[in-house]
N, C-alpha and C positions, 0 to 999 in steps of 0.2 A: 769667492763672492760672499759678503756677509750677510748672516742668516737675516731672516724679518723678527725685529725686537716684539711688535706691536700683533695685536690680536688685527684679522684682515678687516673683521669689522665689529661696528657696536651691534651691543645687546641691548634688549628691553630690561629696565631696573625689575626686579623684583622685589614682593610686599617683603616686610619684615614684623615679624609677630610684633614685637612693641610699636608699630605705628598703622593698628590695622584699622584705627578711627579715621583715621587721616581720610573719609573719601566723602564726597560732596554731589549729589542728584543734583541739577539746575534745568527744568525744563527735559529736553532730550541730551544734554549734556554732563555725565560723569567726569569730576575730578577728584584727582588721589594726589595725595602726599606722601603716602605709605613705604616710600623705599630709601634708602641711603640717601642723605647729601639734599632731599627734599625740604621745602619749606613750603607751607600754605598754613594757614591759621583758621580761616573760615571764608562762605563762600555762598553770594545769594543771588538773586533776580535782580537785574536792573530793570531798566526802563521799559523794553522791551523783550519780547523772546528771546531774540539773540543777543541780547545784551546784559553781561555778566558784572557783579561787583568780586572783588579778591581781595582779602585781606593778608597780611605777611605775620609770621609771627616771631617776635620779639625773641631776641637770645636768652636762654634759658624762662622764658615766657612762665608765668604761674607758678613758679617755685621763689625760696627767699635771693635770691640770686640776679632775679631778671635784672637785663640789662635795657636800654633804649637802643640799641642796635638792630637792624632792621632791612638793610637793603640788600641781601638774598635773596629769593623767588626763585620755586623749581617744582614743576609739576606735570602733570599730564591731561589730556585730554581725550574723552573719549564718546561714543554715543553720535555723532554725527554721520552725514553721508556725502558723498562727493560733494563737492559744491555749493554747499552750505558757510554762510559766512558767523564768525562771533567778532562780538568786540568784547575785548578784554579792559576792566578798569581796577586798576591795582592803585587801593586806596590809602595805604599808612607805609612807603619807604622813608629811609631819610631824605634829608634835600639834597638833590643829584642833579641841579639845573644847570651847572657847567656841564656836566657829561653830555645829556640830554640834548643840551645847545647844541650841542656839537653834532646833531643827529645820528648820536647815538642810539640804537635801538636793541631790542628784545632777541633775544636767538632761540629757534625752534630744529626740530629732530622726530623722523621718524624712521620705524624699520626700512625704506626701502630707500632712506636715502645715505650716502656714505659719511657724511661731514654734518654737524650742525652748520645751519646758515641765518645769518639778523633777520628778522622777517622783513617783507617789502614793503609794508606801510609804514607811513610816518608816523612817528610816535608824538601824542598832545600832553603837555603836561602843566600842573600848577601847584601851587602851594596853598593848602588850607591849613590854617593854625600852623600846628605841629606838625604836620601829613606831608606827604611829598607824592600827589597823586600822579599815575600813568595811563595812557588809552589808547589802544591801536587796536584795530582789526584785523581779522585771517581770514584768509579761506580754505577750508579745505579740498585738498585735491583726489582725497581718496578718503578711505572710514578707518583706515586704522588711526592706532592712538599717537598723537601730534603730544611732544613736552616741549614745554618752555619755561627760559631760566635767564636770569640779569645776564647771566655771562657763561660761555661753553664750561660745562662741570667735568668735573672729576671725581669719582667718590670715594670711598677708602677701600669698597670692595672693587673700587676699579684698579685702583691700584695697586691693592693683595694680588689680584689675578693678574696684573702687569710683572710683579716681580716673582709672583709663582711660574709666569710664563721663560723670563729672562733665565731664572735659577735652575730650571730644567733645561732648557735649550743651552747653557753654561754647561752644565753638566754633560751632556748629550756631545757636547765639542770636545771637551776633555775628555771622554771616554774615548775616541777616535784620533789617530796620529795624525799631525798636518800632512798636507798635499800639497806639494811645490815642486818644481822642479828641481833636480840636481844643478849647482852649480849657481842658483837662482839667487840676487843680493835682496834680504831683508831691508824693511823699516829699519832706522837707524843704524846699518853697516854689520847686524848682527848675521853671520855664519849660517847656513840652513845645516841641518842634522838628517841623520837617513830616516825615511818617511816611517819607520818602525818604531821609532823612540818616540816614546810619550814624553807628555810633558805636564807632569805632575807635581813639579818647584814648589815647595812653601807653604809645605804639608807639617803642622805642629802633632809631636805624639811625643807624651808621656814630660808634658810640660817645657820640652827641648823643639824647637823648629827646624824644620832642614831644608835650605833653597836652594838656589845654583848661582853661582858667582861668575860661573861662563860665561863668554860672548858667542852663545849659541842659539840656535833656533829656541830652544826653551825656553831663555830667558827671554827673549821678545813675547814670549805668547800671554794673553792676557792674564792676570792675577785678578779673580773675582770673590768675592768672600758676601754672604751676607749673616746678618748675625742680628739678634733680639738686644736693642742697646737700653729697652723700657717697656714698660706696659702704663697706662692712661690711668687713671683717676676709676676709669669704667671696666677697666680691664685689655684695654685695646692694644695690641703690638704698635712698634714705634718700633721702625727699622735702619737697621748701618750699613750702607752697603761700602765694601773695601774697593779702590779700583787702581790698579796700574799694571805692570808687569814681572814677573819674576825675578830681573837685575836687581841685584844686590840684597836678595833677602838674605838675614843672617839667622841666627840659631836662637839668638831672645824673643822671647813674644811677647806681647803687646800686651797689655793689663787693661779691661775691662772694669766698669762700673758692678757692682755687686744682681747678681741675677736678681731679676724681679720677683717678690714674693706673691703681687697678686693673681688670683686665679685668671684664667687668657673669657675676654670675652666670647660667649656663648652667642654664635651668630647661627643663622636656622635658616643654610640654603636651599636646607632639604623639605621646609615644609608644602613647598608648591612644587614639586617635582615638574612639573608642566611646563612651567616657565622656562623660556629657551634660554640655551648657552648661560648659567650663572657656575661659574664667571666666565668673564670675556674670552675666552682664549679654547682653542681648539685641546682636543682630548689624548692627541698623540703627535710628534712630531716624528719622524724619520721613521715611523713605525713602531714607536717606543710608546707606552703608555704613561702617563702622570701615575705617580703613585697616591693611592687615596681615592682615587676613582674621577669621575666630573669631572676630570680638566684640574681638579687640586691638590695639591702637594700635601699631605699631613705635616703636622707640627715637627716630627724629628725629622722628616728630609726638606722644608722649608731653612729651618737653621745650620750652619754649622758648627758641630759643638769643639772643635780645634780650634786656637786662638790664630791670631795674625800676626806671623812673623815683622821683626821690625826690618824696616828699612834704612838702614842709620845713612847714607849718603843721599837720598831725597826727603825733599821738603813733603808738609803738607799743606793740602787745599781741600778747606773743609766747605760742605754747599750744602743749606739747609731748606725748607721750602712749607710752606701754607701754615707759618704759627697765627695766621690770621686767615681761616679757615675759608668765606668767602670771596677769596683774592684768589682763585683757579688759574687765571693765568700763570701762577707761579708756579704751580704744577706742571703745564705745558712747555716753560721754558722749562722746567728742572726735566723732565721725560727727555725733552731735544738734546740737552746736556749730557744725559745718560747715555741716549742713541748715540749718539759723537763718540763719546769715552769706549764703547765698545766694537768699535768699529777696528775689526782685526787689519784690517787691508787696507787703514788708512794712514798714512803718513804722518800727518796732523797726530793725530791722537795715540799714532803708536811714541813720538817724540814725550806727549806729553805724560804717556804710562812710563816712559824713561826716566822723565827729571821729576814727577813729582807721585806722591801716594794721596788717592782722592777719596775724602772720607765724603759719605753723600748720606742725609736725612731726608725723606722725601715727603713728608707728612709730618711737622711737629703737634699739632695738636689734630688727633684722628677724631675723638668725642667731638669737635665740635664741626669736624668736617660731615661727620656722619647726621649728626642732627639736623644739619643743615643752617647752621650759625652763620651769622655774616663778620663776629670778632672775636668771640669766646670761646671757651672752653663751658666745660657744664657746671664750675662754678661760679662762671658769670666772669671768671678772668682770662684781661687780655695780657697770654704770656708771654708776649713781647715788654712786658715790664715789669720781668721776675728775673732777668740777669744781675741784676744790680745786689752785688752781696753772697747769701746764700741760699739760694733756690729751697724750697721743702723737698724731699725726697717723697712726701707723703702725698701735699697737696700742686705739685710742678713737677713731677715726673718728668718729664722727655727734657726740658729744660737744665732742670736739678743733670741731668747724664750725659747734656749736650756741653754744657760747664764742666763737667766734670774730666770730660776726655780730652778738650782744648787746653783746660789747664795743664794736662799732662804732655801734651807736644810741647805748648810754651815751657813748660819745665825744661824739657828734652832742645830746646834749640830748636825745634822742627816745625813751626806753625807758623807758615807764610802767607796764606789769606783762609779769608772768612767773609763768603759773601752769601745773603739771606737774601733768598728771593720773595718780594713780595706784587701786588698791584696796586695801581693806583687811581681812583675814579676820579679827577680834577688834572690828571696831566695826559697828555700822548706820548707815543712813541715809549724808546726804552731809554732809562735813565739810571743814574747812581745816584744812590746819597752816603758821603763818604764822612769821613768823619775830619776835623780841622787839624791838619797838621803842620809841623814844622822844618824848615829847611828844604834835606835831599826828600823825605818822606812827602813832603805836599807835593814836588815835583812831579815825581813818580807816579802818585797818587792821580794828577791832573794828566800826567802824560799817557799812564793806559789809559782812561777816561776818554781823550784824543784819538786815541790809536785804533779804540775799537770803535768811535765815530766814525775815521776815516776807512773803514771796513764794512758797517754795515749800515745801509741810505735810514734805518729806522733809530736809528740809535740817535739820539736829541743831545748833546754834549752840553751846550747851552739853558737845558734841562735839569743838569745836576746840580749836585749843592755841598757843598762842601765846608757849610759854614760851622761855629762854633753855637750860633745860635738854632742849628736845627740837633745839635747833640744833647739838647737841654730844657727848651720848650715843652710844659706840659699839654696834654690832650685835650679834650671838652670836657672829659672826667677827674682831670685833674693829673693826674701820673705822669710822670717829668720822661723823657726821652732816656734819660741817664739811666734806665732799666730796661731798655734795646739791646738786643745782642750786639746789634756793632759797635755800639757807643760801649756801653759796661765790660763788655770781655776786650775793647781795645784799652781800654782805663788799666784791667786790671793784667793785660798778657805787657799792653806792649806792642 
């Protein structure tokens, strides 16, 4: 049975020293912006008691950088008692009247419940000037602290503790020989081996890699690697996680972007010891503890400092996610994606660690996930249109590394898709935007597009696009599409 990837449940965010202004008295009502992934800007008296004004605050807001970006919102509430109602009016996003029409609404989250959920009022909206104002009421059902956010978050410390949890619990399987029965037929026709033999394939030392070329229990068993591919403008880690299986590792290993020089951001979980569970994820599994203490892994057993054997008889499929940091859903598909690919005892997935090696970015731009940006980065750039050419190494980090290792598969023959998960506030459902191509490649192109319609009732096929005119259209800001990842690395692989 496959372990639980996910922490069993959420945590209350915790303050972080640099945003410990962030908090707002209203009447008997405290809000805070103070933690990861938060936005609030300012915050007064309405009309009456219970009636709140919100402000949002602009990407990289008060520095030379600011952007006009703005439809983020992520915060907390606190100071109330049962049954107490507010209304909330959230006075400058952008204009989001298609979304909104659609009755679309706000999502809120407390400790005692498992899931965030839309809140159940209808949400009022209109346009003044420039402003894209919102109004909906709550109630609270209880006094602990109620957050609310545009759209179910994820923040970068959620996701360090996601894949500190994944990297230990990796670990914690390979330390332990499989359990099957004799006699027993694997995931794709592979041999089982006696339950004593480990399976440790595709272990690089001393610059030589050594895997298993058998059709044995070994080589079916998952190949997990995670590895430092950048650090941020701020200092933030940007992580690579390796995924398939041990068939066909050889003795070369895989070249890397130049380690990062800058120092690792200095994050401070420890200043509110009180604060429950930071981070998400439980402090021991099978009885083993987290090295680091807290539930965290330190820096040397987070990474692995051994390269990644290549796989010269599999493709790669590279899946990157939130280089437009307010777009969380893409997170949540890329998490689902992950769960899938790790999934020892699935059929599915153990096929797909077979034929292909999965390179996975899970966070391209962390700085602006953390400030709580809704397009940027913290110098006000949106790096989805830094592919185009050659990225700075200085000022497009994760970019600059994510260019740099595709280039290198495309060298190699090996880079068979590239797809970048984002969201989209004006469409439903899930959709593609693929790039315009020609011949057998448009075919193909339109026919998975088809196929995984016909697969899942949410997927809008009729949705996609695949024009030439959406590979080259510039923004509101001006910046042409032609510096997208899938439009500019498909120009320049192929």
């Amino acid at each position: 049975m496959d372990q639980q990837l996910y922490p069993a449940k959420r945590e209350i965010p915790c303050p972080e020293l640099d945003k410990q202004d962030a908090l707002w008295k209203v009447g008997k009502f405290v809000f805070r912006a103070d933690f990861d992934s938060a936005n609030l800007h300012y915050v007064r008296q309405g009309n009456s008691n219970c009636e709140v004004q919100l402000w949002t605050r602009k990407d990289c807001q008060g520095t030379d950088y600011e952007r006009g970006t703005r439809s983020w919102f992520h915060f907390g509430v606190s100071g109330h008692s049962s049954g107490d109602w507010v209304a909330l009016n959230i006075m400058n996003i952008n204009k989001q009247g298609k979304l909104f029409g659609q009755d679309y609404r706000p999502w809120f989250w407390c400790a005692s419940m498992p899931e965030w959920q839309p809140v159940n009022t209808k949400v009022i909206y209109k346009r003044e000037n420039e402003d894209f104002q919102l109004r909906f009421s709550f109630k609270f059902e209880s006094a602990e602290e109620v957050f609310f956010a545009f759209a179910i978050p994820f923040s970068y410390r959620e996701n360090q503790a996601l894949l500190d949890h994944i990297t230990f619990m990796h670990r914690d399987l390979q330390a332990r020989a499989p359990e099957h029965n004799t006699g027993s037929r694997l995931p794709c026709n592979v041999a089982p081996v006696p339950a004593n033999e480990k399976a440790h394939g595709g272990a690089c030392k001393g610059g030589s890699c050594k895997g298993s070329n058998s059709n044995t229990f070994a080589s079916s068993q998952i190949y997990f690697k995670r590895q430092l591919l950048a650090r941020t403008v701020e200092g933030r880690d940007v992580d690579l996680l390796t995924i398939t299986d041990h068939h066909g590792a050889s003795d070369e290993c895989e070249s890397m972007p130049p380690a990062p020089h800058r120092e690792p951001w200095q994050g401070q979980p420890e200043v509110l010891p009180a604060c429950p569970g930071l981070p998400a994820m439980p402090a021991n599994i099978g009885g083993q503890s987290y090295v680091g203490g807290e539930g965290r892994l330190g820096p040397e057993e987070r990474y692995s400092s051994s390269p990644v054997p290549l796989f010269p008889s599999k493709k790669v499929f590279v899946i990157t996610a939130r280089v437009h940091p307010g777009e969380t859903p893409a997170s949540h598909m890329f998490n689902g994606i992950l769960t899938f690919l790790l999934r020892q005892q699935d059929a599915r997935a153990a096929a797909l660690r077979r034929l292909f090696v999965f390179k996975l970015v899970p966070i391209v731009n962390p700085d602006g996930v953390y400030h709580g940006h809704y397009r940027t980065d913290t110098l006000g750039q949106n790096l989805n249109r830094f592919y185009l050419g050659q990225p700075s190494q200085e000022l497009q980090p994760s970019v600059w590394a994510i260019k740099t290792q595709l280039s290198q598969y495309s060298k190699r023959g090996v880079l068979e898709f590239y797809l970048d998960l984002h969201a989209h506030a004006n469409k439903k459902g899930v959709f593609v935007y693929g790039n315009a191509l020609d011949g057998e490649q448009a075919v193909e192109s339109l026919l998975y597009s088809k196929l995984v319609a016909l697969n899942s009732p949410i997927f809008d096929f009729m949705g996609c696009n695949f024009t030439e005119k959406n590979m080259s259209r510039p923004d509101k800001d001006g910046a042409s599409k032609e510096g997208a990842g899938r439009v500019a690395l498909f120009r320049e692989t192929g």
